[in-house]
PyMOL Python script that loads the backbone (N, CA, C, O; Angstrom):
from pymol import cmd

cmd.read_pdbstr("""\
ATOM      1  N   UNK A   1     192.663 153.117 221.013  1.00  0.00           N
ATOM      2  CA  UNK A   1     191.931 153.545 222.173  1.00  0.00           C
ATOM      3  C   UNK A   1     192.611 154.749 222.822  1.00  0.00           C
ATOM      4  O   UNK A   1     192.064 155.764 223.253  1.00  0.00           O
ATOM      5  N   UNK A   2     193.936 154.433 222.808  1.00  0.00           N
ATOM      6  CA  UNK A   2     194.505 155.897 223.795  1.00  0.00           C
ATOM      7  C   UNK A   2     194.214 157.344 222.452  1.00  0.00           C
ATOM      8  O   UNK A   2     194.094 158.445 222.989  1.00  0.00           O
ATOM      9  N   UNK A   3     194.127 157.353 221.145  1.00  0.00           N
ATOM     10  CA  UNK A   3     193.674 158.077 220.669  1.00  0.00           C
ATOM     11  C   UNK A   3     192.521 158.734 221.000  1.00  0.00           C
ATOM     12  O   UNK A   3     192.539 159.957 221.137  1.00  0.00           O
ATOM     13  N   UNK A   4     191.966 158.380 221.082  1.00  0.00           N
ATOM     14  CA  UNK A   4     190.641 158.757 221.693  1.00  0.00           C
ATOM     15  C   UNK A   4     190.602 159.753 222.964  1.00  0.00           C
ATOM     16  O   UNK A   4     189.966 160.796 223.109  1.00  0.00           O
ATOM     17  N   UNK A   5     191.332 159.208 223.679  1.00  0.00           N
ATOM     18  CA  UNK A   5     191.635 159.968 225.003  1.00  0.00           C
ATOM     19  C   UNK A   5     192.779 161.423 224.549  1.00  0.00           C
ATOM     20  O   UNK A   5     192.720 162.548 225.045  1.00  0.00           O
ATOM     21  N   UNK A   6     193.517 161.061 223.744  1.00  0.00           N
ATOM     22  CA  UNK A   6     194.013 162.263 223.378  1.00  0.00           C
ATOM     23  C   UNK A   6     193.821 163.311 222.586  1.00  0.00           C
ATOM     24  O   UNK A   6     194.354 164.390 222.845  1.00  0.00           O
ATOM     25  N   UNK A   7     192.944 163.112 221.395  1.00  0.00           N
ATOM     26  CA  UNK A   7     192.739 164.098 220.100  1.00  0.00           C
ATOM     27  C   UNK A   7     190.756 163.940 220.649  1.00  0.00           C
ATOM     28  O   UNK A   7     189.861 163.493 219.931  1.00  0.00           O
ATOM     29  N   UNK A   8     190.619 164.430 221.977  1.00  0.00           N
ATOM     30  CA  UNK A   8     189.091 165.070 222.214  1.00  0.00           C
ATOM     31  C   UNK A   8     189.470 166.626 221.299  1.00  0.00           C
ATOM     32  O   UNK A   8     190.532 167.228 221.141  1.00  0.00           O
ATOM     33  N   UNK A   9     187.826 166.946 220.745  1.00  0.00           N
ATOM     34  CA  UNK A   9     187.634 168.182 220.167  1.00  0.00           C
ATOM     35  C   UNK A   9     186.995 168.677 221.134  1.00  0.00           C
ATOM     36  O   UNK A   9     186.013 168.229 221.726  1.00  0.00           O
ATOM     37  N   UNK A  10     187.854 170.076 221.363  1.00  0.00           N
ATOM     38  CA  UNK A  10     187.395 170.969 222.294  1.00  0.00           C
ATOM     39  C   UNK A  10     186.002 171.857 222.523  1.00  0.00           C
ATOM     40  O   UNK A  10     185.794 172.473 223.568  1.00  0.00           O
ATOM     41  N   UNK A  11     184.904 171.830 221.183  1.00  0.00           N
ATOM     42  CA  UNK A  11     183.936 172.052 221.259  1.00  0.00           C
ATOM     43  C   UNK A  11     182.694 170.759 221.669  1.00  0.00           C
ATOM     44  O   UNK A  11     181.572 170.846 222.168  1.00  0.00           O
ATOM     45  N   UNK A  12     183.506 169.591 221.194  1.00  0.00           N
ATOM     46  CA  UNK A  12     182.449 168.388 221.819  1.00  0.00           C
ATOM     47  C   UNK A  12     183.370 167.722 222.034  1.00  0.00           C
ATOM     48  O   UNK A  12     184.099 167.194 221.194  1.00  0.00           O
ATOM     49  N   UNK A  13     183.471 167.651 223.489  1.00  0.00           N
ATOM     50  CA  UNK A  13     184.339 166.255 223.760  1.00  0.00           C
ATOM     51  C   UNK A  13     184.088 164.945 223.777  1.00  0.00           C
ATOM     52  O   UNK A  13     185.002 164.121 223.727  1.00  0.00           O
ATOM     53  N   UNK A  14     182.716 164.588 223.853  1.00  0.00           N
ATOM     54  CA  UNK A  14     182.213 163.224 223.501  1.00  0.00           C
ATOM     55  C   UNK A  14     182.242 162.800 222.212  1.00  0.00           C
ATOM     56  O   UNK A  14     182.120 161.587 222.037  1.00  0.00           O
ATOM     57  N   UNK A  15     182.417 163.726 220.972  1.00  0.00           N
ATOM     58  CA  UNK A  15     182.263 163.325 219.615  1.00  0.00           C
ATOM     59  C   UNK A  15     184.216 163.326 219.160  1.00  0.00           C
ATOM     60  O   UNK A  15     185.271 163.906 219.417  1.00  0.00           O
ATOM     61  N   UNK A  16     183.555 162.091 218.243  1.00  0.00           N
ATOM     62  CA  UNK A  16     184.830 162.112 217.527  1.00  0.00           C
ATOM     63  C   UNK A  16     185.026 161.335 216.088  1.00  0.00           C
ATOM     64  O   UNK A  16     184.618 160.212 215.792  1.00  0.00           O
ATOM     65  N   UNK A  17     185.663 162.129 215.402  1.00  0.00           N
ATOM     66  CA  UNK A  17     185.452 161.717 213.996  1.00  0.00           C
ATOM     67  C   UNK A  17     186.345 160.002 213.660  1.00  0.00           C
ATOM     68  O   UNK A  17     187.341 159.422 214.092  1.00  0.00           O
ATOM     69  N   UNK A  18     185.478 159.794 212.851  1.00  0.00           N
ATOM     70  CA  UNK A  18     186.057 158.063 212.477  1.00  0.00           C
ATOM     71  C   UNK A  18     185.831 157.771 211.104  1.00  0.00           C
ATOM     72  O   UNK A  18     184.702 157.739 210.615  1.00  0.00           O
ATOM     73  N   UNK A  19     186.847 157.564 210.492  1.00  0.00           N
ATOM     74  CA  UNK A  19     187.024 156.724 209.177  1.00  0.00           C
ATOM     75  C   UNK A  19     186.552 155.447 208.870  1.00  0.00           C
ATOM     76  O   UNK A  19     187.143 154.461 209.311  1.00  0.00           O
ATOM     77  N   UNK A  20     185.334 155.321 208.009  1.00  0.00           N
ATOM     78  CA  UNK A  20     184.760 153.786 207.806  1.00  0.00           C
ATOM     79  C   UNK A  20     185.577 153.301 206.453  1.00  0.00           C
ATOM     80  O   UNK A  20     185.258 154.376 205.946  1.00  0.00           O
ATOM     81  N   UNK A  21     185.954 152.985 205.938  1.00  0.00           N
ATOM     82  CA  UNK A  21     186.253 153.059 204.337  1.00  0.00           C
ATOM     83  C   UNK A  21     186.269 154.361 203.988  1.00  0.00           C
ATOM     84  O   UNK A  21     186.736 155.142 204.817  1.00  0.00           O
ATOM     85  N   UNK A  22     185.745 154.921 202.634  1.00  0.00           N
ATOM     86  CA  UNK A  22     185.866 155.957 202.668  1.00  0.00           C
ATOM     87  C   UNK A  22     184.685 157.133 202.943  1.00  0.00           C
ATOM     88  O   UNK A  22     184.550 158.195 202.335  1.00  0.00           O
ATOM     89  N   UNK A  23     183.899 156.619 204.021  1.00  0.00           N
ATOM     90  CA  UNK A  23     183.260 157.439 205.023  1.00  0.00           C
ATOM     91  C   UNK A  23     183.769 158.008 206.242  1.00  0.00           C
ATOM     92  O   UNK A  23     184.540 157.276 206.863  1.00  0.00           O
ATOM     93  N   UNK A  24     183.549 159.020 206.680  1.00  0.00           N
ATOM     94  CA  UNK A  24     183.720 160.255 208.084  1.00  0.00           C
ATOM     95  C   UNK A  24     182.509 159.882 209.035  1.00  0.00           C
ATOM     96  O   UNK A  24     181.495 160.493 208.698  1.00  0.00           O
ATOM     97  N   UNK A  25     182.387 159.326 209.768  1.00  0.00           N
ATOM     98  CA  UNK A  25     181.391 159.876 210.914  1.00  0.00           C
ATOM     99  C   UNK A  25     181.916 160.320 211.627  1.00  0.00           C
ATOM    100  O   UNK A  25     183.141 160.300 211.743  1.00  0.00           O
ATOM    101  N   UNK A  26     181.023 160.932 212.418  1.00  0.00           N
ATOM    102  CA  UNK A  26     181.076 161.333 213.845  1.00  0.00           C
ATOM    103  C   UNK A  26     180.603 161.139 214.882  1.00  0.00           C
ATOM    104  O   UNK A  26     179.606 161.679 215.361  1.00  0.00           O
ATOM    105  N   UNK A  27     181.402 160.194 215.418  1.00  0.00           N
ATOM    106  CA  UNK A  27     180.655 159.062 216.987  1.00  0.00           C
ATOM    107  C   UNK A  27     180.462 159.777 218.221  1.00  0.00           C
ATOM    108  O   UNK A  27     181.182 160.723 218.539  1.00  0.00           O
ATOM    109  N   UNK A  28     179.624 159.404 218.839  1.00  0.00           N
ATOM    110  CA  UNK A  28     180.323 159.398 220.346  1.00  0.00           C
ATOM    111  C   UNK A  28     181.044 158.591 220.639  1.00  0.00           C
ATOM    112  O   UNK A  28     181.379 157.574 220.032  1.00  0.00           O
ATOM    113  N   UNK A  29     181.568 159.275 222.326  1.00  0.00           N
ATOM    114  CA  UNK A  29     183.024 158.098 222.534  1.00  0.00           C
ATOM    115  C   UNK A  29     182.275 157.158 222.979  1.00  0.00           C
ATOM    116  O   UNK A  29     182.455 156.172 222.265  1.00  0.00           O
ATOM    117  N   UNK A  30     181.363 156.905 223.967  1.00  0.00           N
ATOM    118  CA  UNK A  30     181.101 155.753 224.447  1.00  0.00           C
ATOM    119  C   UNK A  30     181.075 154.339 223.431  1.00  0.00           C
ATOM    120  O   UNK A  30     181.702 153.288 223.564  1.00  0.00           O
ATOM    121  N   UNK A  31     180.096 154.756 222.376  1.00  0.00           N
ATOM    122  CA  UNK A  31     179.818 153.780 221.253  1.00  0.00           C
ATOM    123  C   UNK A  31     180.846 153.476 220.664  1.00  0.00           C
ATOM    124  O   UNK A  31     181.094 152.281 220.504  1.00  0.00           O
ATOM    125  N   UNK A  32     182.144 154.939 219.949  1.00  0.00           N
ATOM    126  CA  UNK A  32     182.886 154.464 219.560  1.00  0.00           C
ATOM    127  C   UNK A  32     183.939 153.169 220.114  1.00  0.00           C
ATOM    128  O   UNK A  32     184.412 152.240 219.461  1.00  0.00           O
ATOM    129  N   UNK A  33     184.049 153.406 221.140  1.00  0.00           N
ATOM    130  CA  UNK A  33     184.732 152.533 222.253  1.00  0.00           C
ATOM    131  C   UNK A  33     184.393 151.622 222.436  1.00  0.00           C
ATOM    132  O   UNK A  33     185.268 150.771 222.599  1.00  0.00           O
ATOM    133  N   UNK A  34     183.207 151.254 222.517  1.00  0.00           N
ATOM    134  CA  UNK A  34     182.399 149.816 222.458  1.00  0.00           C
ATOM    135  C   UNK A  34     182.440 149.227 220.961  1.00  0.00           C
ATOM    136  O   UNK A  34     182.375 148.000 221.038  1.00  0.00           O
ATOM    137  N   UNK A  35     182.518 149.620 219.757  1.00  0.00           N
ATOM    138  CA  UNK A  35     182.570 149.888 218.775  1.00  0.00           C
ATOM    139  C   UNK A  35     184.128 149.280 218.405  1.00  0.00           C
ATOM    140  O   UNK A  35     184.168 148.706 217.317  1.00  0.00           O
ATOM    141  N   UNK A  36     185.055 149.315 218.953  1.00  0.00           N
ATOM    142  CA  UNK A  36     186.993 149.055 218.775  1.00  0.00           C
ATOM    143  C   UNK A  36     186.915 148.110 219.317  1.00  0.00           C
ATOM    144  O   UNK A  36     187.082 147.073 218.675  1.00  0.00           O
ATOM    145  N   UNK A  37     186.533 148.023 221.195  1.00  0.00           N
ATOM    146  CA  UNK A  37     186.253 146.905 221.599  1.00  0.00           C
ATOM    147  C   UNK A  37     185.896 145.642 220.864  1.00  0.00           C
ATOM    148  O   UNK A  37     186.732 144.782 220.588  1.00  0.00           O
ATOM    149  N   UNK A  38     184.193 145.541 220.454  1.00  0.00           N
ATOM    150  CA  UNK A  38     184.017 144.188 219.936  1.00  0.00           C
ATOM    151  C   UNK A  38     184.862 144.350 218.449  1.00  0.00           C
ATOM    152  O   UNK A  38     184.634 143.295 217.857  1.00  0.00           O
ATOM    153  N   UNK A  39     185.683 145.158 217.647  1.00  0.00           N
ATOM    154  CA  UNK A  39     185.906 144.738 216.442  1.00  0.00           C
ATOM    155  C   UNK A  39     187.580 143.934 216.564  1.00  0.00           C
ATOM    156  O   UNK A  39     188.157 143.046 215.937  1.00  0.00           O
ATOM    157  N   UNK A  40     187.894 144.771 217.669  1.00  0.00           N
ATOM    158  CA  UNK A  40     189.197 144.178 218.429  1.00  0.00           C
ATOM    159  C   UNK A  40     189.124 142.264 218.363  1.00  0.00           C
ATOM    160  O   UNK A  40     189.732 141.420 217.704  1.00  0.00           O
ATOM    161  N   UNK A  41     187.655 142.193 219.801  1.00  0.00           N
ATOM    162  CA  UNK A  41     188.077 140.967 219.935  1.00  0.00           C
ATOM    163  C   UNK A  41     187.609 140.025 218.559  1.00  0.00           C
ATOM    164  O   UNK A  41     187.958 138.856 218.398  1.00  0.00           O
ATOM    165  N   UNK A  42     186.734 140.816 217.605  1.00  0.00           N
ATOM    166  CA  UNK A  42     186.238 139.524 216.597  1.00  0.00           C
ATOM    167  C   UNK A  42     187.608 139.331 215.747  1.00  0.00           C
ATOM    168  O   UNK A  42     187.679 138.377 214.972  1.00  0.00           O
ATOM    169  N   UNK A  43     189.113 140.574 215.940  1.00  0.00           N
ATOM    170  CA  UNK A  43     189.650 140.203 214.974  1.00  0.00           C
ATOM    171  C   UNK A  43     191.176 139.059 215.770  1.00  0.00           C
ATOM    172  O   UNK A  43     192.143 138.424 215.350  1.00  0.00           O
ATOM    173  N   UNK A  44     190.684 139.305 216.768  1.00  0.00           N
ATOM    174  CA  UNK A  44     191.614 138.320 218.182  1.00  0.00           C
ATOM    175  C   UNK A  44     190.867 136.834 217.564  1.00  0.00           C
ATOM    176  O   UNK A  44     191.458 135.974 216.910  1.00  0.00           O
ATOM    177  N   UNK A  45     189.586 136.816 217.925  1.00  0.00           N
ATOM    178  CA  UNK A  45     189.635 135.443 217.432  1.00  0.00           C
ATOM    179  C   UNK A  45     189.488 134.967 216.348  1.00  0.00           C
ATOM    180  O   UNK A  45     189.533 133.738 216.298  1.00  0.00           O
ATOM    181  N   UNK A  46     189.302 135.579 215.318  1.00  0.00           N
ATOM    182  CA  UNK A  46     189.972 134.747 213.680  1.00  0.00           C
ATOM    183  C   UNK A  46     191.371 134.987 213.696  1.00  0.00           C
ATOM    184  O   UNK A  46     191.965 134.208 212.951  1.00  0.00           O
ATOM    185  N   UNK A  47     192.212 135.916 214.375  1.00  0.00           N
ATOM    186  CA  UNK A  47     193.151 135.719 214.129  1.00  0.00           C
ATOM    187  C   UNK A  47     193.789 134.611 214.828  1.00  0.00           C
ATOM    188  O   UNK A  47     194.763 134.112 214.264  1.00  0.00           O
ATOM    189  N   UNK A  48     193.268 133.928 216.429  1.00  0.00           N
ATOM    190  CA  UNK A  48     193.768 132.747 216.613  1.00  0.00           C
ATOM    191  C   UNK A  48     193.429 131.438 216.101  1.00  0.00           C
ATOM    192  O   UNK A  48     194.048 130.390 216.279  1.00  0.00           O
ATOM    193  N   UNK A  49     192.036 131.690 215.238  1.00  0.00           N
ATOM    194  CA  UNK A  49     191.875 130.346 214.819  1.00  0.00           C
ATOM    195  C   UNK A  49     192.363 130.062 213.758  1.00  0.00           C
ATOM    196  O   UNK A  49     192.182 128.903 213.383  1.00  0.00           O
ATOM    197  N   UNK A  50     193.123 130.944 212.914  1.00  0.00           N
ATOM    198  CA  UNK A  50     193.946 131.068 211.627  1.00  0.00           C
ATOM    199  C   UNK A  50     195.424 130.563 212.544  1.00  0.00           C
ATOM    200  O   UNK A  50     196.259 129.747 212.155  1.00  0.00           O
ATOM    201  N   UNK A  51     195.426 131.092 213.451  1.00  0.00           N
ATOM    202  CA  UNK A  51     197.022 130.317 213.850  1.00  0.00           C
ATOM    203  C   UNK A  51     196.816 128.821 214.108  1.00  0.00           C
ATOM    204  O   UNK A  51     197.638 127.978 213.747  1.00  0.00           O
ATOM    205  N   UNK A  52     195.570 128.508 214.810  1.00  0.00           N
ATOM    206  CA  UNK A  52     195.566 127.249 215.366  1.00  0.00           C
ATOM    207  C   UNK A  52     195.276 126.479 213.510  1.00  0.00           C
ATOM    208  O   UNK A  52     195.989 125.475 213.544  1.00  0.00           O
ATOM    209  N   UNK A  53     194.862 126.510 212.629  1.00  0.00           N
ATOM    210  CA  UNK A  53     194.486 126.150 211.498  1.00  0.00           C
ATOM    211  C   UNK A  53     195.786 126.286 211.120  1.00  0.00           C
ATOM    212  O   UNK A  53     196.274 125.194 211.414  1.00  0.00           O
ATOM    213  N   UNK A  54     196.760 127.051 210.583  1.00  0.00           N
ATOM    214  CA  UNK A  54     198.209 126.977 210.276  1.00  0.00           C
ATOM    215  C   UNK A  54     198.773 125.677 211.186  1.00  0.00           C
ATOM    216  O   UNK A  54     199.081 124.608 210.658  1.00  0.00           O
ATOM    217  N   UNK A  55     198.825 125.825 212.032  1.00  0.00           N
ATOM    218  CA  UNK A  55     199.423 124.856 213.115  1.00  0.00           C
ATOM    219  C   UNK A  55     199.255 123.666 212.913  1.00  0.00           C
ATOM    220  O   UNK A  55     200.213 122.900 212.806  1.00  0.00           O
ATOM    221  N   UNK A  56     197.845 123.222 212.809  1.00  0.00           N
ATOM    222  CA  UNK A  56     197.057 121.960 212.308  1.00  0.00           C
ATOM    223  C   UNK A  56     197.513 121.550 210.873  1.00  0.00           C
ATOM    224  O   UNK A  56     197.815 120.393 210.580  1.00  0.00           O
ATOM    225  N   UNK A  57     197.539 122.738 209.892  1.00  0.00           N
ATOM    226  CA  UNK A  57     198.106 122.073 208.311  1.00  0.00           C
ATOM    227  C   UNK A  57     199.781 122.153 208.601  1.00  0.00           C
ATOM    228  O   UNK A  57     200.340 121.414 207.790  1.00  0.00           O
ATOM    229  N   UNK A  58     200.634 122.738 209.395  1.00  0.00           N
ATOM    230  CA  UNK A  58     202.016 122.682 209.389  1.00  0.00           C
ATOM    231  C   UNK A  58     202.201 120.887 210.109  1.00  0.00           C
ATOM    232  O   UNK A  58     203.047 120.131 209.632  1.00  0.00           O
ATOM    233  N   UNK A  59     201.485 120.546 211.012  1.00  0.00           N
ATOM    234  CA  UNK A  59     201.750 119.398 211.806  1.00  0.00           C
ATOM    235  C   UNK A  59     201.478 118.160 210.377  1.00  0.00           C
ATOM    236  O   UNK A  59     202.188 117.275 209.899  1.00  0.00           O
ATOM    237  N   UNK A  60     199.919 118.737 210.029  1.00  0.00           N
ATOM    238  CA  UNK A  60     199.518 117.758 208.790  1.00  0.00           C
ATOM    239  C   UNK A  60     200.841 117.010 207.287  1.00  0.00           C
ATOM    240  O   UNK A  60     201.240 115.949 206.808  1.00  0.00           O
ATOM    241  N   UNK A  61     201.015 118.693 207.144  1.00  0.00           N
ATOM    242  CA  UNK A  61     202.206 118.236 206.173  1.00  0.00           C
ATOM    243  C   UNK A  61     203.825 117.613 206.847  1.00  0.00           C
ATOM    244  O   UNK A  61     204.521 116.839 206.190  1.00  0.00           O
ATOM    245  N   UNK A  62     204.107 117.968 207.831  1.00  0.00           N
ATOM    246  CA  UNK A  62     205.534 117.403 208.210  1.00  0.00           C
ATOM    247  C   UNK A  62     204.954 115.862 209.101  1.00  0.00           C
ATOM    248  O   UNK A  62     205.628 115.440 210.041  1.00  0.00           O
ATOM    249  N   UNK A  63     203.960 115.307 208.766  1.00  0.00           N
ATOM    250  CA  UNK A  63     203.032 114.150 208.880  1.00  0.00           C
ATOM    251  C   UNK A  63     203.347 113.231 207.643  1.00  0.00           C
ATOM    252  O   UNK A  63     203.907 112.137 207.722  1.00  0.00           O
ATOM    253  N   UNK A  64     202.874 113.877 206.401  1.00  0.00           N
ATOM    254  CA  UNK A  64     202.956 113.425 204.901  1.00  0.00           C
ATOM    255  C   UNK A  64     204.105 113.000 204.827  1.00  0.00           C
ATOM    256  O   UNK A  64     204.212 111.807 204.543  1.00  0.00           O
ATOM    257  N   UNK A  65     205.727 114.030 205.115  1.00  0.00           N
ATOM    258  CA  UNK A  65     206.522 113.846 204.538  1.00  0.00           C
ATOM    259  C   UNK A  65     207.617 113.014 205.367  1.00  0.00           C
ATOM    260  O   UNK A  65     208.643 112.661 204.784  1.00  0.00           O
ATOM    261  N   UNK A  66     207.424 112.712 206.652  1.00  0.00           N
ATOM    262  CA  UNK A  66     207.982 111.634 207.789  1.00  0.00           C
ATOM    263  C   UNK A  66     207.337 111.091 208.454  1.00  0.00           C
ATOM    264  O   UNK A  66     207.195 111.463 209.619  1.00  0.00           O
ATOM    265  N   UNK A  67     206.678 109.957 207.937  1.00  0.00           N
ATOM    266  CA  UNK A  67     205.370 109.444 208.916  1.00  0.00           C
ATOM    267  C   UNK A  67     205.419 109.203 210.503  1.00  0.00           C
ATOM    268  O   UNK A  67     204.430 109.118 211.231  1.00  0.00           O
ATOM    269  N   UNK A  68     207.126 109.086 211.003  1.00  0.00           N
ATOM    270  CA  UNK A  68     207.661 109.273 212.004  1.00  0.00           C
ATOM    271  C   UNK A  68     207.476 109.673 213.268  1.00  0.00           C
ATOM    272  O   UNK A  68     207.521 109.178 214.394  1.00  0.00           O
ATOM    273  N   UNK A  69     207.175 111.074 212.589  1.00  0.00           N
ATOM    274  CA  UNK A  69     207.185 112.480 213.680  1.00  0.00           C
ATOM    275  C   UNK A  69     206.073 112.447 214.373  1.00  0.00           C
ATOM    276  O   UNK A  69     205.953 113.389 215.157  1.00  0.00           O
ATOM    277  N   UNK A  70     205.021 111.504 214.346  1.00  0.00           N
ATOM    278  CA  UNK A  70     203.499 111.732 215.226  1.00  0.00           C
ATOM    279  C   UNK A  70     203.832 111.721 216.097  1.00  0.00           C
ATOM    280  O   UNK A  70     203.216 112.486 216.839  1.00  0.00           O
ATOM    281  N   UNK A  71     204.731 111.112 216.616  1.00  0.00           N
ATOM    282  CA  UNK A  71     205.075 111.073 218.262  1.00  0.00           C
ATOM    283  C   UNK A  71     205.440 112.412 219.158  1.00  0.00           C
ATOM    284  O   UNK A  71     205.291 112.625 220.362  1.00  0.00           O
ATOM    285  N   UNK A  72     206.130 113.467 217.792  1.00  0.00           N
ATOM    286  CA  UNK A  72     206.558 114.070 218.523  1.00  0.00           C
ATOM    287  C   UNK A  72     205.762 115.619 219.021  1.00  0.00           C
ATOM    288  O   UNK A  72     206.326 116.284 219.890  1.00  0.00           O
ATOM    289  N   UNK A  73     204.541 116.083 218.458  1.00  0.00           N
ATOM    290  CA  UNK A  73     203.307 116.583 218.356  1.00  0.00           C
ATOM    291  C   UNK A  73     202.640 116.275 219.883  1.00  0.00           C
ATOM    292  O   UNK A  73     202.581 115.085 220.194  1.00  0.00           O
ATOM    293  N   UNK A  74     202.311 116.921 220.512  1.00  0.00           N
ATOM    294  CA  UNK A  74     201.431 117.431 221.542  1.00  0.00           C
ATOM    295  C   UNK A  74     200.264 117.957 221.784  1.00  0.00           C
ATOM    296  O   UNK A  74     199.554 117.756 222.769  1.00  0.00           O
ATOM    297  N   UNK A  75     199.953 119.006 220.387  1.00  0.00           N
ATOM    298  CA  UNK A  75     198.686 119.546 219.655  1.00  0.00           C
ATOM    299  C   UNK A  75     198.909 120.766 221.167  1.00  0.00           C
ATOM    300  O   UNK A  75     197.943 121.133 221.835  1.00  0.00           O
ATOM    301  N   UNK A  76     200.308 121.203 221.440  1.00  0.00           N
ATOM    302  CA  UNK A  76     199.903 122.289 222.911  1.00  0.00           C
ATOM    303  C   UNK A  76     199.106 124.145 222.086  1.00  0.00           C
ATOM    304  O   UNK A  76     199.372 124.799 221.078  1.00  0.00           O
ATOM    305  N   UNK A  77     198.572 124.230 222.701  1.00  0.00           N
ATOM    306  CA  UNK A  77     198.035 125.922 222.890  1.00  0.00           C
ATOM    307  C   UNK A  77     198.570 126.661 223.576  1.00  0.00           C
ATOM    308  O   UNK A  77     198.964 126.343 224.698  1.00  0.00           O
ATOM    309  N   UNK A  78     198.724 127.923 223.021  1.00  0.00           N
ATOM    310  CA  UNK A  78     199.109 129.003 223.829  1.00  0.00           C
ATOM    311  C   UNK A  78     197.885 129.718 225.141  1.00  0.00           C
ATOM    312  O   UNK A  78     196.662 129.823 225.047  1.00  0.00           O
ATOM    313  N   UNK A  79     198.689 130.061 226.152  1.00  0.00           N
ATOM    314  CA  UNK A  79     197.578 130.595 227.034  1.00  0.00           C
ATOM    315  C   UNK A  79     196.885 131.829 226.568  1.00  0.00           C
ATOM    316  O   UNK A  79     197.473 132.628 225.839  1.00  0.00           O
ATOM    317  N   UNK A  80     195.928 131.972 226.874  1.00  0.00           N
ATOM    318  CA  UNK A  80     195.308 133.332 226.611  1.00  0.00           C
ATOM    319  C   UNK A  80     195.926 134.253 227.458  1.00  0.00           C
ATOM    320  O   UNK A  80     196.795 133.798 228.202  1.00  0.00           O
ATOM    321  N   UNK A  81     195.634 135.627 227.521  1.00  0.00           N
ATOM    322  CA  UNK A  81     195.921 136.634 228.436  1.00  0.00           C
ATOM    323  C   UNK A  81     195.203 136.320 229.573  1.00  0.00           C
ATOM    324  O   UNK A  81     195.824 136.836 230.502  1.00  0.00           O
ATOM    325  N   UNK A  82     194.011 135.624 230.091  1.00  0.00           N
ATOM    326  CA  UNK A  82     192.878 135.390 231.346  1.00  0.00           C
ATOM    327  C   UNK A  82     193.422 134.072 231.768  1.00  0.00           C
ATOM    328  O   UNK A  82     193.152 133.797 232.937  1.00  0.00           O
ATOM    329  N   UNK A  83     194.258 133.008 230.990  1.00  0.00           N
ATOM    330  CA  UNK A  83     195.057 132.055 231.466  1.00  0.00           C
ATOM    331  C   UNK A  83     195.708 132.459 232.292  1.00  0.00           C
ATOM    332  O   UNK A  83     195.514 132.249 233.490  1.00  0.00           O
ATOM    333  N   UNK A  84     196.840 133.290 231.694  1.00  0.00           N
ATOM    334  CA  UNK A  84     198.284 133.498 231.465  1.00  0.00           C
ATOM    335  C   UNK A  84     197.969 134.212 233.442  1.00  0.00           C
ATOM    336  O   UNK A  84     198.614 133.827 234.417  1.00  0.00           O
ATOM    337  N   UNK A  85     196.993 135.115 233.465  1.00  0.00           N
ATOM    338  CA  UNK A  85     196.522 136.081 234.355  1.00  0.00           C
ATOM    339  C   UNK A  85     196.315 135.075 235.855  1.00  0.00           C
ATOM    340  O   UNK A  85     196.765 135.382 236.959  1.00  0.00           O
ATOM    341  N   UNK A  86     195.669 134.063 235.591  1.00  0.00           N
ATOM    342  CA  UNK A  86     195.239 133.115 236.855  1.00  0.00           C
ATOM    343  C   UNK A  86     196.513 132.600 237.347  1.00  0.00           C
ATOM    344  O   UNK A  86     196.541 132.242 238.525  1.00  0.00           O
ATOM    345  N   UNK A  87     197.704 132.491 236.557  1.00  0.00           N
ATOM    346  CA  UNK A  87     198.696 131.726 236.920  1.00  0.00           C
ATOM    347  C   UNK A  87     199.504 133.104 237.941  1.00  0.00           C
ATOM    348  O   UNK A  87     200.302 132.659 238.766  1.00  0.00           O
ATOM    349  N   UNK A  88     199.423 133.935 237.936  1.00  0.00           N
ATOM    350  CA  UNK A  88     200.172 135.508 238.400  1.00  0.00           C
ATOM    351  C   UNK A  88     199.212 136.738 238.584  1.00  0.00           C
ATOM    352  O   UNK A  88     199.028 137.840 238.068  1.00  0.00           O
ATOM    353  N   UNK A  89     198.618 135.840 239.754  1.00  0.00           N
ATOM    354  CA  UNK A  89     196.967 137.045 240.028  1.00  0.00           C
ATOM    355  C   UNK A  89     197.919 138.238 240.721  1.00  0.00           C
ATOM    356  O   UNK A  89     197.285 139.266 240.958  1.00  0.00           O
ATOM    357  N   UNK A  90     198.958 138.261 240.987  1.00  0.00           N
ATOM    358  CA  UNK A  90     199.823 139.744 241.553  1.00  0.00           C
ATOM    359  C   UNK A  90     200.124 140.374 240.682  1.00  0.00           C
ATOM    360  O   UNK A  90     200.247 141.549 241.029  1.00  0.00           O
ATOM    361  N   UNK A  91     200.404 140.143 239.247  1.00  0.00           N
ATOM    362  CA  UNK A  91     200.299 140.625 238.012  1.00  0.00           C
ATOM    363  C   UNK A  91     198.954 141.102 237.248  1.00  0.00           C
ATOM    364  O   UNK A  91     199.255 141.686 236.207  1.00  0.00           O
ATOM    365  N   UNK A  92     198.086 141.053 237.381  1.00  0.00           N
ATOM    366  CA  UNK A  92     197.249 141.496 236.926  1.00  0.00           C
ATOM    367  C   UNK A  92     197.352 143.002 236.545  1.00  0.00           C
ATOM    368  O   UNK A  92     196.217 143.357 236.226  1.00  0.00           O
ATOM    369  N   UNK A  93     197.868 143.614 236.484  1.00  0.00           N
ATOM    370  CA  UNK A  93     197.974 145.485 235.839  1.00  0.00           C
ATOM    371  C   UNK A  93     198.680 145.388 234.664  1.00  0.00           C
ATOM    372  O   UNK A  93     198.869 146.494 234.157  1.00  0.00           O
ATOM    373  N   UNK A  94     199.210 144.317 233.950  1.00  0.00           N
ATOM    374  CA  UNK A  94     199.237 143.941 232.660  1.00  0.00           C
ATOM    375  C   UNK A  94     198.566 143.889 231.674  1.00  0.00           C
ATOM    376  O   UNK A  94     199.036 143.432 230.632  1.00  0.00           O
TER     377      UNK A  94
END
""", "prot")
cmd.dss("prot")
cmd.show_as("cartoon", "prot")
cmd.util.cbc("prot")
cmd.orient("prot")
């Protein structure tokens, strides 16, 4: 995103070139930006549900191999950033 704000072309400042694979377009910023945005958050949340799924088969197997340990499992989550944010609303410019 701060790319964007820095490498404007001086004949169109709303356009800006983008690499698809091995395609070139040439966006506008608005779209492009909306465009990073949602690909951002779709890759925020497979990437947490791949952690929470790791988490779930790491608990699963040290389950198998000490039938013991259930006790010691909580199943806790990490806060999100909009959690993390409610707990330190004077922080918010983070």
């Amino acid at each position: 995103m701060s790319r964007l704000q820095r490498h404007k072309m001086p004949d169109e400042p709303n356009k800006h070139w983008v690499q698809v694979g091995s395609l070139w377009l040439k966006m506008e910023e608005n779209k492009l930006e909306a465009n990073l945005k949602e690909k951002q958050e779709q890759l925020s949340r497979k990437i947490d549900s791949l952690r929470n799924k790791v988490r779930d088969e790491a608990i699963k197997l040290e389950e198998l191999q000490d039938p013991d340990t259930i006790a010691k499992h909580f199943n806790l989550k990490s806060l999100s950033k909009d959690e993390l944010q409610s707990f330190y609303p004077s922080r918010n410019a983070f």
